[in-house]
C-alpha positions in Angstrom: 0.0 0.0 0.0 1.7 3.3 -0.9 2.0 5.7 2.0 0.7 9.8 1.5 4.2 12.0 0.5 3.1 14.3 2.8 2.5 12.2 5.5 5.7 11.0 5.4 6.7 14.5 5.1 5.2 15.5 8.0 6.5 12.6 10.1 10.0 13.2 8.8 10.3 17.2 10.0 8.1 16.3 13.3 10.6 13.5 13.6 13.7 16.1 12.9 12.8 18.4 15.1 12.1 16.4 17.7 15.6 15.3 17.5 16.4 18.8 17.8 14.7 19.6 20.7 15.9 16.7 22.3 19.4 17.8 21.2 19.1 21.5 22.8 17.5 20.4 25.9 20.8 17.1 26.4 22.9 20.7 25.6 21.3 23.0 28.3 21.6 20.3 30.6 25.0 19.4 29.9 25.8 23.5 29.8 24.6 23.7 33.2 26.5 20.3 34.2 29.6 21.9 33.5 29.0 25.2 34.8 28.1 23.3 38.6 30.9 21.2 38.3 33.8 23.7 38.9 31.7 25.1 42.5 30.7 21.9 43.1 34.9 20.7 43.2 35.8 23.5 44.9 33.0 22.8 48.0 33.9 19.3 48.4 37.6 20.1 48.3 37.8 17.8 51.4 36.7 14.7 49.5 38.1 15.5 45.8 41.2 17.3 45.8 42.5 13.9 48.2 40.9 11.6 45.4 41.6 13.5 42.6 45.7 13.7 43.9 45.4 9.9 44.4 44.2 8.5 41.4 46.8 11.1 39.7 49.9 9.7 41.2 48.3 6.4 41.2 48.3 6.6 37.6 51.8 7.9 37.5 53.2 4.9 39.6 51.3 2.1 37.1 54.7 1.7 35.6 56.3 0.5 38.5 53.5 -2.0 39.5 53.7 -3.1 36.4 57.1 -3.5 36.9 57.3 -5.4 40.2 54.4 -8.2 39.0 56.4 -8.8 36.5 59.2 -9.9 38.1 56.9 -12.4 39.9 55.4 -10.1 43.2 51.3 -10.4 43.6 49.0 -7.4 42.9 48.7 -6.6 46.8 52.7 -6.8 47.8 53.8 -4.9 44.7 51.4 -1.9 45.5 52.2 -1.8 48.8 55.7 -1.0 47.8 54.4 1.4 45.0 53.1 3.4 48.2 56.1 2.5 50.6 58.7 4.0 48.0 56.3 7.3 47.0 55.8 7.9 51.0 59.1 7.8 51.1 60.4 9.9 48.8 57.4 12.2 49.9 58.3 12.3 53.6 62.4 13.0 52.4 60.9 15.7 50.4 58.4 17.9 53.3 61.7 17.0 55.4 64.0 18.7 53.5 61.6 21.5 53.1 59.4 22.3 56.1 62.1 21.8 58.8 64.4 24.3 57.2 61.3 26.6 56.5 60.9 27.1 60.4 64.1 28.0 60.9 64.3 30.5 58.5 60.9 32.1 59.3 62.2 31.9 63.0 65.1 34.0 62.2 63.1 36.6 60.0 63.0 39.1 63.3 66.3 38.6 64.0 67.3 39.3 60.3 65.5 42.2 59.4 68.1 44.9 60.6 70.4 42.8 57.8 68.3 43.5 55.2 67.6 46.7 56.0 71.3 47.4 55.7 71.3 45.4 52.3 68.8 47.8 50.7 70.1 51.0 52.6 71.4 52.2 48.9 67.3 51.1 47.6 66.0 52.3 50.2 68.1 55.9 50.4 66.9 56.4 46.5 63.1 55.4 47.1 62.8 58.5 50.3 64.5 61.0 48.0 61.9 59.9 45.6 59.6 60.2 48.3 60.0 63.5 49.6 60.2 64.7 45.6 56.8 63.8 45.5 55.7 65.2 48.7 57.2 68.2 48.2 55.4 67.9 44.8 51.7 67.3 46.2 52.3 69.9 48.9 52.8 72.6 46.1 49.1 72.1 44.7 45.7 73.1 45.9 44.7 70.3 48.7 41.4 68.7 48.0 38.6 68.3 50.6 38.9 64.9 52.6 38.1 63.5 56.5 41.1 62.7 58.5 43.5 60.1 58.8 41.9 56.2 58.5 43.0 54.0 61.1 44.0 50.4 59.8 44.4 47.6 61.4 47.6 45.3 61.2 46.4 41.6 62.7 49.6 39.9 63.4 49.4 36.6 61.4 50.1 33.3 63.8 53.3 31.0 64.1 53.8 28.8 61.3 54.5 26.6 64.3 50.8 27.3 65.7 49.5 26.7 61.7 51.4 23.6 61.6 49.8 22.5 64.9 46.4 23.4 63.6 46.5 22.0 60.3 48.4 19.0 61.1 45.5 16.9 61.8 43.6 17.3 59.2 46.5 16.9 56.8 47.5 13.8 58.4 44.0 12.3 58.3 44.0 13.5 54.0 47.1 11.8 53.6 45.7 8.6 55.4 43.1 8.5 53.1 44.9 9.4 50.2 47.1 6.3 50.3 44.8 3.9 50.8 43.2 5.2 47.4 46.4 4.7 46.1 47.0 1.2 47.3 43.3 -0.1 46.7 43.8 1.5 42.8 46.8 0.0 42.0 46.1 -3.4 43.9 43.3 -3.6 41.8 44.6 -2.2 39.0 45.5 -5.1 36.8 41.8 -6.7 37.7 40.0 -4.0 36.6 41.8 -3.0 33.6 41.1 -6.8 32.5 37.3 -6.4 33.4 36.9 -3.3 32.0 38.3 -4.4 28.8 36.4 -7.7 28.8 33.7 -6.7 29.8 32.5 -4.7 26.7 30.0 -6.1 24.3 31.8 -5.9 20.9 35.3 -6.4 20.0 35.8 -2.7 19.4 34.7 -1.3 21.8 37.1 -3.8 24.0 40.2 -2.3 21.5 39.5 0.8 22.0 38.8 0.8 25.8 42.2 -1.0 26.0 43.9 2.0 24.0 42.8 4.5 26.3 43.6 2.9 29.2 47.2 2.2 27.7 47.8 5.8 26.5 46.1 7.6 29.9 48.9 6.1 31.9 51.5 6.0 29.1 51.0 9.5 28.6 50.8 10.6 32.3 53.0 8.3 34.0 55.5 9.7 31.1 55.0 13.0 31.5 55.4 13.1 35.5 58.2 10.9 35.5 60.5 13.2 32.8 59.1 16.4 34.3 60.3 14.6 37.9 63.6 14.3 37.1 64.1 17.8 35.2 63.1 19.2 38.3 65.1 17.4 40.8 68.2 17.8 38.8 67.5 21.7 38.3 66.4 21.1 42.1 70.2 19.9 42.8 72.2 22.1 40.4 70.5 25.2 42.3 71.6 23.5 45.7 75.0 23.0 45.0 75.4 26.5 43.8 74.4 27.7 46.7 76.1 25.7 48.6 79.2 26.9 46.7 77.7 30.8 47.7 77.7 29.8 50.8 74.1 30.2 51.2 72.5 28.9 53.8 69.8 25.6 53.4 71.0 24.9 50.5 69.0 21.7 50.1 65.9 23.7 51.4 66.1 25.9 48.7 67.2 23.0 45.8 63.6 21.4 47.3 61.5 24.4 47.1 62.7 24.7 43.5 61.9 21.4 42.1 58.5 21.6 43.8 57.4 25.1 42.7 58.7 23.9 39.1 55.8 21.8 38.7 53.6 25.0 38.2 54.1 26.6 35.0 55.1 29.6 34.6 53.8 30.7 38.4 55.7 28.7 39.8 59.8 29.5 38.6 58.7 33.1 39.2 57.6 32.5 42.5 60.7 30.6 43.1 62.9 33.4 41.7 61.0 35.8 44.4 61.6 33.5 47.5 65.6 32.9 46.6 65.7 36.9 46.4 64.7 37.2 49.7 66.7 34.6 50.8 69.8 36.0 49.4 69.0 39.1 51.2 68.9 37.5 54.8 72.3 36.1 53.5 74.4 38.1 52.2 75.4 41.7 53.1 75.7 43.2 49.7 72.4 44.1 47.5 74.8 42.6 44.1 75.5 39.9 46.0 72.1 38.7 47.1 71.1 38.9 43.7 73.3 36.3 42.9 70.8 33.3 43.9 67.6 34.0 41.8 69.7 35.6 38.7 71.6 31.9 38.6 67.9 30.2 39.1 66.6 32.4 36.3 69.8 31.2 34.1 69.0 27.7 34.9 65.4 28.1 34.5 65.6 29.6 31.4 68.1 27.0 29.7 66.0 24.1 32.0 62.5 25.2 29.9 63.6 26.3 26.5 66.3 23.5 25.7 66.1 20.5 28.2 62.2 20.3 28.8 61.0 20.7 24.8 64.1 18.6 24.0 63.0 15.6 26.4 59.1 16.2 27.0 57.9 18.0 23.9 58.5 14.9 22.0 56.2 12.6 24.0 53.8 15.2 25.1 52.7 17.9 23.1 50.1 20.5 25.0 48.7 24.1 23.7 50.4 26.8 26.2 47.1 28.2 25.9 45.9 25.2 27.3 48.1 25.0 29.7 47.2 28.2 31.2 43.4 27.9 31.2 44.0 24.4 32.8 46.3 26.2 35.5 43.9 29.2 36.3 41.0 27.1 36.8 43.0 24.3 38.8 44.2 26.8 40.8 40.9 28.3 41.9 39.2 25.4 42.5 41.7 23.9 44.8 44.6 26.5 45.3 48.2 25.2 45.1 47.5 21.7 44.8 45.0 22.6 42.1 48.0 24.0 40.3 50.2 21.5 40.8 47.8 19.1 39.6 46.6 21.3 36.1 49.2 19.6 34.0 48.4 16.2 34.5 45.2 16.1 34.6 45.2 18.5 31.0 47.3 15.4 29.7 44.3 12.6 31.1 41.8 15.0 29.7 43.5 15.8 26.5 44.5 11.8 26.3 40.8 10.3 26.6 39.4 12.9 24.1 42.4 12.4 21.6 41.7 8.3 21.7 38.0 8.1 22.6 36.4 10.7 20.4 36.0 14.7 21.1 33.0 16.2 21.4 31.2 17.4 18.5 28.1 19.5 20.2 27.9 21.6 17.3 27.5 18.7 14.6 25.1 16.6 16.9 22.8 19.7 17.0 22.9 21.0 13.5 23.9 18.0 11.3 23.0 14.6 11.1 25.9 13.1 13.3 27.0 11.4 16.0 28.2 13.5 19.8 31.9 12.7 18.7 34.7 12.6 16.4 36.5 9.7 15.5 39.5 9.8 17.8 42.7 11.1 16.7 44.5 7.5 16.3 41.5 6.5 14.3 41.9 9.6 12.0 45.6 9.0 11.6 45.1 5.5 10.4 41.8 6.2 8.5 43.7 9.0 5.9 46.1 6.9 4.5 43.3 4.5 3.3 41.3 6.8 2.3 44.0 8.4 0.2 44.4 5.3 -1.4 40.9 4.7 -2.1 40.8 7.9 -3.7 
């Protein structure tokens, strides 16, 4: 029985744009998803940042489980040692730092006068200025205003008394944040084999199993280079000023190599805190310039030769990228957030690159699937269909 043109028609656009409104509607919600999810990160900070930091270096220390089962160790006994050796390394590191730290904030009243004398010459040239500009202001017509404002200077408390405070709470974080990291990678080789068997069709099993392989390939690669670039910049700075007869040299190698995982922020803060340093060191203002002007140096030859040389290679991220992924890590969870922006841009960046990215705008308007073909896919499907052509 032939069916009515315009029937069919008419079922064919109510069809369309039902598909359409279905379309907006799975877009507004998913707008307003990811709009909530940033606040809803930054409320739960407690619970997230802890989990998020655990499956990260979780992640980064597959390699090494791998490592360890196969040389004949079970699932539970090699991630144990996965967490024994990256507690250690973690405790040798806050060590190095925080005990050092005190002492130098300890000795800040005691070396102000010093620095004072070390910028005498600044400071001589900034109260000429000064007076220049009072005797400046004095010369014009003085506009109408109330009287002085008091303000009010609170006196911050002891990093001692913060430690004290926070100490709890950070021990109880860190509890819990290695036993995610223990239970992950105990369970790691498990799951990976569930997830992968467990998919209905042969693809979709491949394909799982390349995302898998490339999320930890990528990361663990990219946290294990940038690792030791920065604890070899780390050590370069300490001896030097060991040689300059700084004082906490390894303090200062530490706070390096730490701050270095932060792009961009992070180098200048370091070049900020080995200023001020040098100026509770040394008596002369050329002098105490020395310690951040070799950092720079080292920095600058560390980021421009050594780290596109070794990482740019294997990992290859948009700066722009790299900077929204850094502002918005950092607001959500501060410092951590920042340290974190990098490697979870390269899990982010990996999944979308091997699963399929988002195509919102051909879903809506097109007739089309939510994703692209994956950027593996694409590489292998050209040259076929170059040669079908």
């Amino acid at each position: 029985m032939p069916q009515d043109p315009d029937a069919v028609e008419l079922v064919e656009g109510l069809t369309a744009k039902r598909d359409r409104l279905l379309a907006s509607l799975t877009l507004i919600g998913g707008i307003g998803l990811a709009l909530s999810i940033p606040f809803a990160l930054r409320a739960g900070a407690e619970f997230f940042l802890p989990v998020t930091a655990a499956l990260v270096i979780a992640i980064a220390l597959v390699p090494l489980l791998e490592w360890f089962e196969g040389h004949g160790l079970p699932s539970a006994a090699s991630a144990g040692l996965c967490v024994v050796i990256f507690l250690a390394v973690m405790t040798f590191a806050i060590l190095s730092i925080v005990i050092p730290a005190i002492d130098w904030v300890a000795l800040v009243p005691e070396r102000i006068g010093k620095v004072r004398e070390t910028l005498e010459p600044v400071l001589s040239l900034y109260q000429n200025l000064e007076r220049f500009i009072d005797r400046t202001l004095s010369q014009l017509p003085a506009a109408g205003g109330g009287g002085p404002r008091a303000v009010r200077i609170e006196t911050p408390n002891s990093m001692l008394g913060l430690l004290a405070q926070s100490a709890p709470h950070a021990l109880i974080q860190l509890f819990f944040a290695l036993l995610v990291i223990y239970f992950f990678l105990a369970g790691w080789t498990g799951m990976r084999k569930q997830t992968i068997t467990g998919r209905s069709s042969f693809e979709g099993a491949l394909t799982t199993a390349r995302v898998i392989q490339q999320v930890v390939a990528a990361t663990s690669t990219y946290i294990g280079t940038i690792t030791l670039i920065n604890v070899t910049l780390g050590a370069l700075t300490a001896l030097i000023l060991w040689w300059l007869g700084m004082d906490s040299p390894l303090m200062w190698g530490g706070i390096v190599a730490v701050l270095n995982y932060i792009p961009y922020l992070g180098p200048i803060a370091s070049a900020l805190l080995l200023g001020v340093g040098g100026l509770m060191t040394f008596p002369d203002a050329w002098q105490a310039l020395l310690p951040p002007a070799i950092f720079i140096g080292l920095h600058m030859v560390e980021a421009n030769v050594i780290t596109p040389l070794i990482v740019g290679k294997r990992v290859k991220i948009n700066p722009l990228l790299i900077l929204l992924s850094l502002s918005f890590w950092a607001w959500v969870w501060g410092t951590t957030g920042a340290l974190l922006a990098i490697p979870l841009l390269i899990i982010i960046k990996t999944v979308f690159a091997a699963a399929g990215t988002p195509d919102i705008a051909g879903f809506l308007f097109e007739q089309g699937t939510l994703t692209h073909v994956g950027e593996e896919d694409e590489e292998k499907d050209r040259p076929a269909a170059q040669q079908a052509g």
